[in-house]
VEXSE-444657 format. One record per residue (C-alpha): z, x, y; chain; residue in one letter. Coordinates in pm, 1 decimal. Each point is the difference from the previous one (the first is absolute). Layout:
<nodes>
NODE          w          u          v   chain   resn
NODE          Z          X          Y       A      A
...
</nodes>
This chain:
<nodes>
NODE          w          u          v   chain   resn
NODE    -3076.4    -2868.1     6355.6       A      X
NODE      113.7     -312.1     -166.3       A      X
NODE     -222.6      -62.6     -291.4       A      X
NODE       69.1     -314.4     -268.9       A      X
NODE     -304.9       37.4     -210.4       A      X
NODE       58.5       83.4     -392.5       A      X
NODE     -176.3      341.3      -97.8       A      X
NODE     -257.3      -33.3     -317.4       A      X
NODE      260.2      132.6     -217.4       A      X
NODE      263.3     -283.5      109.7       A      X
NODE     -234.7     -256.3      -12.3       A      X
NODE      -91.9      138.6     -374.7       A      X
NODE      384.7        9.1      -50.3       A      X
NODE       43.0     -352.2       76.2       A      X
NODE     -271.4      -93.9     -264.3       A      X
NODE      167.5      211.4     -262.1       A      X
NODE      347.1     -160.3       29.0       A      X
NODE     -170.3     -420.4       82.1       A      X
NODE     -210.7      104.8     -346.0       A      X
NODE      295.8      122.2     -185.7       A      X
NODE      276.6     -257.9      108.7       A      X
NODE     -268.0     -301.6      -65.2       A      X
NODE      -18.5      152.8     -357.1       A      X
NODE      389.5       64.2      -79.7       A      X
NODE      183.6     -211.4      246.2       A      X
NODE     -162.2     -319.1       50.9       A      X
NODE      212.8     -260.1       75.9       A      X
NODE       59.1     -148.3     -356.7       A      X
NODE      183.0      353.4       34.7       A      X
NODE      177.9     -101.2      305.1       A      X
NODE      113.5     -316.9     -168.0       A      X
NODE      129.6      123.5     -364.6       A      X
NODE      189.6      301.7      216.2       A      X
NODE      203.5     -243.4      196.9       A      X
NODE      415.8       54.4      -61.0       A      X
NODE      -88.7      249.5     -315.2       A      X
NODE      258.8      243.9       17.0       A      X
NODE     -262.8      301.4      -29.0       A      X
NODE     -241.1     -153.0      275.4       A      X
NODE     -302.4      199.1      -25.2       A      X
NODE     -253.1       58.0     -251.7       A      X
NODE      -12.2      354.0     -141.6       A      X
NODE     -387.8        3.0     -113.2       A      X
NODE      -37.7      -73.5      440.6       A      X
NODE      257.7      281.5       32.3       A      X
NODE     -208.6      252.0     -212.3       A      X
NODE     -302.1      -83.6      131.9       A      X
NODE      140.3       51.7      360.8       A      X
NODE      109.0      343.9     -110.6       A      X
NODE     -359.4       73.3     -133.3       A      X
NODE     -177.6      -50.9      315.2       A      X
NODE      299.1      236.5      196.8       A      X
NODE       82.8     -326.5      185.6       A      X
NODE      411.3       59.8     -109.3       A      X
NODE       37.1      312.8      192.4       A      X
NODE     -316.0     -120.1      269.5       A      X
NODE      251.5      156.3      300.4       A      X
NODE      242.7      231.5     -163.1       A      X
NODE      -48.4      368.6       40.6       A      X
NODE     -282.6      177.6     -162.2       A      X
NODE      197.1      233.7     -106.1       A      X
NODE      205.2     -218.4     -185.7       A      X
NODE     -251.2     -187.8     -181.7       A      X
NODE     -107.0     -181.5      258.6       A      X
NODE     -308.7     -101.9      181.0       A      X
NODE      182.8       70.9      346.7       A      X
NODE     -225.3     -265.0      180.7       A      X
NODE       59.4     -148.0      304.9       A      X
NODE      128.4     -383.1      142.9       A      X
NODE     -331.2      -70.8      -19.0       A      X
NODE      -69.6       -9.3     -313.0       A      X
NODE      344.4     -131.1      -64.0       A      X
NODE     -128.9     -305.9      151.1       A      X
NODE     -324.4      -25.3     -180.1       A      X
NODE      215.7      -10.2     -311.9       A      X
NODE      254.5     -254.7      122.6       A      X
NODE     -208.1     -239.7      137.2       A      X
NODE     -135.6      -21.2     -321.3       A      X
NODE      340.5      -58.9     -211.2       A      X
NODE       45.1     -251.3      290.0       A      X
NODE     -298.7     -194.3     -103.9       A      X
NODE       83.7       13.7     -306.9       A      X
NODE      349.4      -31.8      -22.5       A      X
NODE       24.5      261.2     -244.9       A      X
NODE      341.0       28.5     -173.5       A      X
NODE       61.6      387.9      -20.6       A      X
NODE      279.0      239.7      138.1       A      X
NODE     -254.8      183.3      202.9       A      X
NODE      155.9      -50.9      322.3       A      X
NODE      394.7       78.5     -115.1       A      X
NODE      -98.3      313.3     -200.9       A      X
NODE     -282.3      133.9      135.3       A      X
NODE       54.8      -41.2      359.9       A      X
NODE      377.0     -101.8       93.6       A      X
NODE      127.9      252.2     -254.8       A      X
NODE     -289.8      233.2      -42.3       A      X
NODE        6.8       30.4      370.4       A      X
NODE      370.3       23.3       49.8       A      X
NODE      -27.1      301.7     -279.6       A      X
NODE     -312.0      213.6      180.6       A      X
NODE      189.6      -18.5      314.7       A      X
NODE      336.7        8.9      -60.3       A      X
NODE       50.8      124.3     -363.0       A      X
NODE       30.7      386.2      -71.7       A      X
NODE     -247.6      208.4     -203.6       A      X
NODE      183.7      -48.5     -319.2       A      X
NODE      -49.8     -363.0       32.6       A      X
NODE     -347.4      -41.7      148.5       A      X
NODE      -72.0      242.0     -299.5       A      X
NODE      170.7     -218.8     -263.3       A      X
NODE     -137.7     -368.9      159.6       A      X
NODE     -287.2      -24.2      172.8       A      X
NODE     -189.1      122.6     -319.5       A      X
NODE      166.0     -286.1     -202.2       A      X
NODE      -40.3     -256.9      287.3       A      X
NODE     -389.0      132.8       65.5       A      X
NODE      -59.3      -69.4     -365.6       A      X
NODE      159.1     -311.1      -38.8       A      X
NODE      253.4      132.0     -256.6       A      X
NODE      316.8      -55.0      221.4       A      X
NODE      114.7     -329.4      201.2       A      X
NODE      219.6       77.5      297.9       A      X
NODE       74.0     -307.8      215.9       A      X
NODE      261.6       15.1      243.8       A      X
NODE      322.1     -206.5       68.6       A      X
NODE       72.2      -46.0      335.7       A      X
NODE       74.7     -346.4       92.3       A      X
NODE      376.0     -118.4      -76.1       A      X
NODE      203.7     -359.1        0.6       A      X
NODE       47.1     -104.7      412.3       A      X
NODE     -147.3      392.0       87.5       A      X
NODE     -280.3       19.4      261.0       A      X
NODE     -277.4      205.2      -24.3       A      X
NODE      120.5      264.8      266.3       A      X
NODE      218.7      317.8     -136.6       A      X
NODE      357.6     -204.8       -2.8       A      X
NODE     -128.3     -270.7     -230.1       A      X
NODE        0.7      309.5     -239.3       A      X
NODE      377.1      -37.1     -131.5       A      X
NODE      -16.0      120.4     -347.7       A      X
NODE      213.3      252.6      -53.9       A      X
NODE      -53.1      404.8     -120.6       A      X
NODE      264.5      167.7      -46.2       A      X
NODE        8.4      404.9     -109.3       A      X
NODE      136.5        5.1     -337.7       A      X
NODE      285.7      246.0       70.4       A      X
NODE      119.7     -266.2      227.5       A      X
NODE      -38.6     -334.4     -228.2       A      X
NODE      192.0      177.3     -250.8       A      X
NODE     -266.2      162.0     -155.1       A      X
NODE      -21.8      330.6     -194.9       A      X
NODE     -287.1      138.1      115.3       A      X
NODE     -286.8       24.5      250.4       A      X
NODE     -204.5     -356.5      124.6       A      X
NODE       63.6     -304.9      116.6       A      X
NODE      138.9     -323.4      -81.3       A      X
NODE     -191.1     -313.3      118.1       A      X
NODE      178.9     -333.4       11.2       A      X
NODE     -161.4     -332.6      153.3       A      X
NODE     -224.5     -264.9      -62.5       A      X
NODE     -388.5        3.7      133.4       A      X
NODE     -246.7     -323.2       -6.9       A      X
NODE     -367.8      -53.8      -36.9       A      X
NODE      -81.3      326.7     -166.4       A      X
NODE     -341.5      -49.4     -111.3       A      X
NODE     -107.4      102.9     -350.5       A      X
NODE      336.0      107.9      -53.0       A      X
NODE      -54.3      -24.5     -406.3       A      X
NODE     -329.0      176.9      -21.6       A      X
NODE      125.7      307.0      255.6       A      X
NODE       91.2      363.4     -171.1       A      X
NODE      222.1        0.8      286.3       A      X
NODE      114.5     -152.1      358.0       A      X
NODE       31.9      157.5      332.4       A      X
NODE      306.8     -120.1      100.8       A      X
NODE       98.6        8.0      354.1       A      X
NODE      385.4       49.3       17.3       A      X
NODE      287.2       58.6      287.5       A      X
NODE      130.6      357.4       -9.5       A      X
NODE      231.8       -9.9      305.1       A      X
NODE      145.6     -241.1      271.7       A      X
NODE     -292.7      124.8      293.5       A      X
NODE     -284.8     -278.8       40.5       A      X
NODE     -263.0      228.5     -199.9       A      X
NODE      218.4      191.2     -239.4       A      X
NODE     -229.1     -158.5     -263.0       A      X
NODE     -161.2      196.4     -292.8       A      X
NODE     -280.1      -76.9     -275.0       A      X
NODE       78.8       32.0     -354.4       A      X
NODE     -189.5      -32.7     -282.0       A      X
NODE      148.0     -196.9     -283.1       A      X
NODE      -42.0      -55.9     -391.0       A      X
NODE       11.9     -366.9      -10.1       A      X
NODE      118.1        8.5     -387.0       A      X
NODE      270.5      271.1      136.8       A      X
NODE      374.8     -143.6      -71.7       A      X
NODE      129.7     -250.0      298.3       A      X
NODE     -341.3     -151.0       85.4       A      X
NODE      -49.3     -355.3      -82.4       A      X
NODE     -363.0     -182.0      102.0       A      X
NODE       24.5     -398.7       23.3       A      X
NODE     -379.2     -118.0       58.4       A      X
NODE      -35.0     -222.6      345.8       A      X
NODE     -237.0     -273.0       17.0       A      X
NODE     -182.9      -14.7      354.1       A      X
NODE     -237.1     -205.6      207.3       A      X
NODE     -246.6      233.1     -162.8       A      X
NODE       35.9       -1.9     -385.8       A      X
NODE      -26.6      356.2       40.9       A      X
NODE      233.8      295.2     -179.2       A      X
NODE      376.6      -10.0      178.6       A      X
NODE      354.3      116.1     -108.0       A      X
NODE      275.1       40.3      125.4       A      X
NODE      146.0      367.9      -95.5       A      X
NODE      351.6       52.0      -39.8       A      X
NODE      215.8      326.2       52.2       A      X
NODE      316.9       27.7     -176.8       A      X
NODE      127.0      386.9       36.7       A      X
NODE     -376.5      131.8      -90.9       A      X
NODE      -14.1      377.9      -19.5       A      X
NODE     -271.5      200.6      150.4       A      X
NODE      -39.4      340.1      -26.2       A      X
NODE      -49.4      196.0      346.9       A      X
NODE     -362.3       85.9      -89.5       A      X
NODE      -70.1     -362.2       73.7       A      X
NODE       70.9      -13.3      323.2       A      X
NODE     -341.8      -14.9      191.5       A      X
NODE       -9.3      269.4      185.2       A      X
NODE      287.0      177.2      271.5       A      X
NODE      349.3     -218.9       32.9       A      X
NODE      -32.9     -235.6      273.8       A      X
NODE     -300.2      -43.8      -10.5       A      X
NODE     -140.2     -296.3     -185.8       A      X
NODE      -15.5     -262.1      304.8       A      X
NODE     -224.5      271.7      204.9       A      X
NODE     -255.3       34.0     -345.3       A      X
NODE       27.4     -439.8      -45.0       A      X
NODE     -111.0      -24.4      398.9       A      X
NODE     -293.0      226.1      -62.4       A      X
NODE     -114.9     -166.0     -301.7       A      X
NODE       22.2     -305.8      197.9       A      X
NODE     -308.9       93.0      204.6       A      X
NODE     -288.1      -21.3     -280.5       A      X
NODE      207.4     -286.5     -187.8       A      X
NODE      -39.9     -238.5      297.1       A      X
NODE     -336.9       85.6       19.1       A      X
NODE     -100.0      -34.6     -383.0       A      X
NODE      209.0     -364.4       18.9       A      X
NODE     -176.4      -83.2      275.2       A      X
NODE     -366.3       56.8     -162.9       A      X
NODE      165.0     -141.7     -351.5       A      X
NODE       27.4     -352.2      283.2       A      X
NODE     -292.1       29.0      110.0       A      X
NODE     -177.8       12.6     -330.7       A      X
NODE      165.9     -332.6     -160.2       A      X
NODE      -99.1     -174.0      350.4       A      X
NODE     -354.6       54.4      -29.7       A      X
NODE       27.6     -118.8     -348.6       A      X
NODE      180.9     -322.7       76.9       A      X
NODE     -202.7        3.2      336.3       A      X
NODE     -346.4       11.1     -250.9       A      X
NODE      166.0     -242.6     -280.2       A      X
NODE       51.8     -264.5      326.7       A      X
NODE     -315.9       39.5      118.6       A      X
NODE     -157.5      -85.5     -344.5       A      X
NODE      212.1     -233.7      -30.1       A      X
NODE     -102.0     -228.9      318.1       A      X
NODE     -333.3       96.9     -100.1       A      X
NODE       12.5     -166.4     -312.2       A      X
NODE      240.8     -275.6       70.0       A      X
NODE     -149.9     -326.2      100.2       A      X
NODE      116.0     -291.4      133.8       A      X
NODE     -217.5     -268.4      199.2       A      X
NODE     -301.3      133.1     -135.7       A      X
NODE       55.2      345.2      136.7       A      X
NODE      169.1      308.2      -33.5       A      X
NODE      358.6       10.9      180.5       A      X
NODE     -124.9      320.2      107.7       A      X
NODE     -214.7     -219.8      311.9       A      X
NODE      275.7     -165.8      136.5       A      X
NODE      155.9      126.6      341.3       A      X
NODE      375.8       74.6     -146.4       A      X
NODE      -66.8      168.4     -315.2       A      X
NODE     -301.3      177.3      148.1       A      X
NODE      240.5      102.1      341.8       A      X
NODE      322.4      105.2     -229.9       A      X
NODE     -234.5      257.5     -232.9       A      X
NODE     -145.1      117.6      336.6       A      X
NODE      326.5      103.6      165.2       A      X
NODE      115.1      103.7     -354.5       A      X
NODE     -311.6      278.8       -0.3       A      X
NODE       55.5      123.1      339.7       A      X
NODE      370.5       60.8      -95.8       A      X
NODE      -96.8      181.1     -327.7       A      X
NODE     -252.6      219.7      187.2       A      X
NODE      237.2       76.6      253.4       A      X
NODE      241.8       98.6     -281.1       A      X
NODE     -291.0      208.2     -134.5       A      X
NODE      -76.1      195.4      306.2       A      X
NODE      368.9       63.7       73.1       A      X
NODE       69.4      152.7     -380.6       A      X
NODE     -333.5      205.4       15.5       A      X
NODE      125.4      156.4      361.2       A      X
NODE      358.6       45.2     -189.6       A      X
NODE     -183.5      184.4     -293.3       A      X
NODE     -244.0      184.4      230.3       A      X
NODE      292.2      112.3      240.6       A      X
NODE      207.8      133.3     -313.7       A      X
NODE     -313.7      176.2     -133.7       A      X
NODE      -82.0      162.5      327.4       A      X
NODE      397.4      170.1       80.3       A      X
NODE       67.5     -249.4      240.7       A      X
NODE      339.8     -207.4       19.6       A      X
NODE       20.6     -348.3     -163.4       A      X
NODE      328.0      -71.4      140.7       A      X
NODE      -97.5     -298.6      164.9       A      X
NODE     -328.4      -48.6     -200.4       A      X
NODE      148.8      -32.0     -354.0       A      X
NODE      277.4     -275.5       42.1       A      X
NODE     -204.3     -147.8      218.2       A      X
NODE     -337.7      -37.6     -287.2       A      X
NODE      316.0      -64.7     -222.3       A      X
NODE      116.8     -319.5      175.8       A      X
NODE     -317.7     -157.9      113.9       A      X
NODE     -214.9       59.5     -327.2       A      X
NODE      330.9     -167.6     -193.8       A      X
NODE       10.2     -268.1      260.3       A      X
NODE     -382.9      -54.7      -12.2       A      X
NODE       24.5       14.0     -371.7       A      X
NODE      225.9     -280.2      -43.0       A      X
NODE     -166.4     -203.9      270.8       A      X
NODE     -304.6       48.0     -235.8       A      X
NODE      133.6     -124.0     -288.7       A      X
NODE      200.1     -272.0      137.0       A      X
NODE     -344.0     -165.2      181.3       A      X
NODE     -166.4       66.8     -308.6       A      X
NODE      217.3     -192.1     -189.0       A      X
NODE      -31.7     -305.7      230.4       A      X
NODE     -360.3       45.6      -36.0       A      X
NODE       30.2      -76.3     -370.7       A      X
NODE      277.2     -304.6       86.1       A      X
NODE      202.1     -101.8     -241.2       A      X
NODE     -183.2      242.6     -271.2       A      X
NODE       88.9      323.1      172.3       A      X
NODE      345.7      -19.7     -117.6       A      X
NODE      -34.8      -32.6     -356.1       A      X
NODE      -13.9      268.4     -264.4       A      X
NODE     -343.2      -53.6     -115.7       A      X
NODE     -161.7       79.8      360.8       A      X
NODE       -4.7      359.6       90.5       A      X
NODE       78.6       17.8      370.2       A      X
NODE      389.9      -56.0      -75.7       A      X
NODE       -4.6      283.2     -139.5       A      X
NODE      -80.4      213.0      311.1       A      X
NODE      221.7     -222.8      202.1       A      X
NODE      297.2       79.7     -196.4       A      X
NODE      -67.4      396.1       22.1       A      X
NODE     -123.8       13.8      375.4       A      X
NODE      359.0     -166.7       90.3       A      X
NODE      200.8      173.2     -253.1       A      X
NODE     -160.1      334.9      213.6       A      X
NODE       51.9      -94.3      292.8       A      X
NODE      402.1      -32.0     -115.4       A      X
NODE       -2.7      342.2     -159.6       A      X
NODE      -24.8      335.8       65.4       A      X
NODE       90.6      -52.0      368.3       A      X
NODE        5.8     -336.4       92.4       A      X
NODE     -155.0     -112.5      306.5       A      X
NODE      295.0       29.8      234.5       A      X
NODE       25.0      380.9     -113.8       A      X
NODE     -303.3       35.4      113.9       A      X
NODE       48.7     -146.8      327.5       A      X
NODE      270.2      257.0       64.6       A      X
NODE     -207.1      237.6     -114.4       A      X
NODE     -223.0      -53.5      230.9       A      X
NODE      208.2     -111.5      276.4       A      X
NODE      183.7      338.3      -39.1       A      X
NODE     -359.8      188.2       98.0       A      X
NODE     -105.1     -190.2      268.3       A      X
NODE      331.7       62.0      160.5       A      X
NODE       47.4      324.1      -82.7       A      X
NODE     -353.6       63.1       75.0       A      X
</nodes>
């Protein structure tokens, strides 16, 4: 049965991580983090790893707290709200994730300790100059070393990747890289981003958030960092892809409901005429249909996180809480900025600062016509 209420111990999760991210990542945080080349705070990073929030759904075994979507939601809904500028979602889910289900024992052994405790940064680089988000956008090259001229075992990467996040601060990147001429001869690497051949030129985005573009000039890799069996990296990215979505999704829906609340204030406080804006018909009507589309959002990402949790497929579930939570996201932010007027788009009101990241989300990390495919492709199939 279909059940969307938070246990005790969620809801008590949620009020750990609101408490701790009002304490170390308010948004004077948010501001004096935007373009640094680092992009996170490290006293939010250890404080994350104290409270076993780092490794919150890698393997037990591992290090990890091996909890569910659920709780993955709790959490991101609350860096949504807060905008907090950490790694957690490249390192501990993309790549943590990507290692627990794809990696082999030597390498869940050696990472997921170091990503659990916050010692080690993986972030992966996927997304390349004019590629696409499906497996033949993926056209950096691996060669074995044998055949690149080499003199010994590996693999030679050459290629350039964009909008790596946290690419400075990482320990190393997953990078996804073509291994032969079929559609999803793709494999995952991981690579030193000091190693010889790799170059990092910081990109400046929509967000002010932590970018670069990564660079691969002959990089050698030894075959012990290959994630897991040849061949098999695009199979391991499409299953990480499942719980990403989802997380993203909840991330959305958590800076909505902030904008969505800072609005609301806003019209309450606002007066013009000798009331509040709040009373009149079009700025009462536009944060009306703006609610109903963030609780719809809601409801959809909850269902997403409670399907996940339960076994069940999220084929069709997790691009789609992807694409409307992004979509209501922005549509949040965008109204709330017209609430403000002509003050919503400076730097010294808060609510651009949600705009900027709910559109630069909705661009990344499948963009909403991947997702329509996505979906498109279940429905059919289905």
């Amino acid at each position: 049965m279909l059940d969307l209420d938070f246990s005790q111990e969620q809801d008590m999760l949620r009020e750990v991580v609101r408490s701790l991210l009002a304490e170390h990542a308010p948004l004077t945080v948010v501001r004096e983090l935007e373009d640094d080349p680092v992009g996170f705070p490290a006293d939010l990073w250890k404080q994350l790893a104290a409270l076993d929030l780092l490794g919150l759904m890698l393997p037990e075994e591992h290090g990890g707290s091996g909890m569910s979507a659920l709780e993955g939601v709790v959490l991101y809904e609350e860096l949504g709200r807060a905008l907090a500028p950490v790694p957690h979602f490249v390192s501990c889910a993309a790549s943590g994730i990507a290692l627990a289900v794809g990696g082999t024992d030597a390498q869940r052994r050696e990472w997921l300790p170091r990503i659990s405790s916050g010692e080690a940064v993986l972030t992966p680089a996927w997304i390349e100059p004019g590629g696409g988000f499906g497996p033949r956008g993926i056209q950096v090259r691996a060669v074995a070393a044998g055949d690149a001229g080499g003199d010994g075992a590996g693999f030679v990467l050459t290629g350039t990747k964009r909008h790596v996040a946290f690419a400075r601060a990482a320990t190393r990147l997953v990078v996804l890289a073509r291994s032969g001429d079929g559609v999803a001869d793709v494999d995952l690497f991981l690579v030193d981003p000091t190693a010889p051949g790799v170059s990092l030129t910081q990109q400046f985005s929509v967000a002010s958030d932590s970018q670069y573009r990564v660079a691969l000039d002959n990089v050698r890799v030894a075959s012990s960092d290959r994630i897991g069996a040849a061949g098999s990296g695009w199979a391991t990215w499409e299953a990480v892809r499942d719980d990403a979505l989802v997380l993203l999704a909840a991330w959305a829906v958590g800076a909505a409901d902030r904008a969505q609340e800072i609005a609301v204030q806003y019209a309450k406080d606002r007066r013009q005429f000798g009331k509040p804006i709040g009373a009149f018909q079009a700025i009462a009507h536009y944060l009306a249909d703006r609610q109903t589309e963030l609780d719809g959002a809601r409801t959809l990402v909850h269902e997403a996180a409670w399907a996940r949790a339960s076994g069940r497929s999220v084929a069709r579930l997790a691009p789609m809480a992807k694409l409307f939570a992004c979509r209501v996201a922005r549509d949040v932010t965008a109204t709330a900025q017209q609430i403000f007027g002509g003050n919503g788009f400076t730097l010294d009101y808060d609510v651009q600062l949600y705009f900027r990241r709910a559109k630069a989300l909705q661009l990344s990390w499948w963009s909403d016509r991947a997702l329509e495919e996505l979906v498109a492709a279940d429905v059919l199939d289905g």
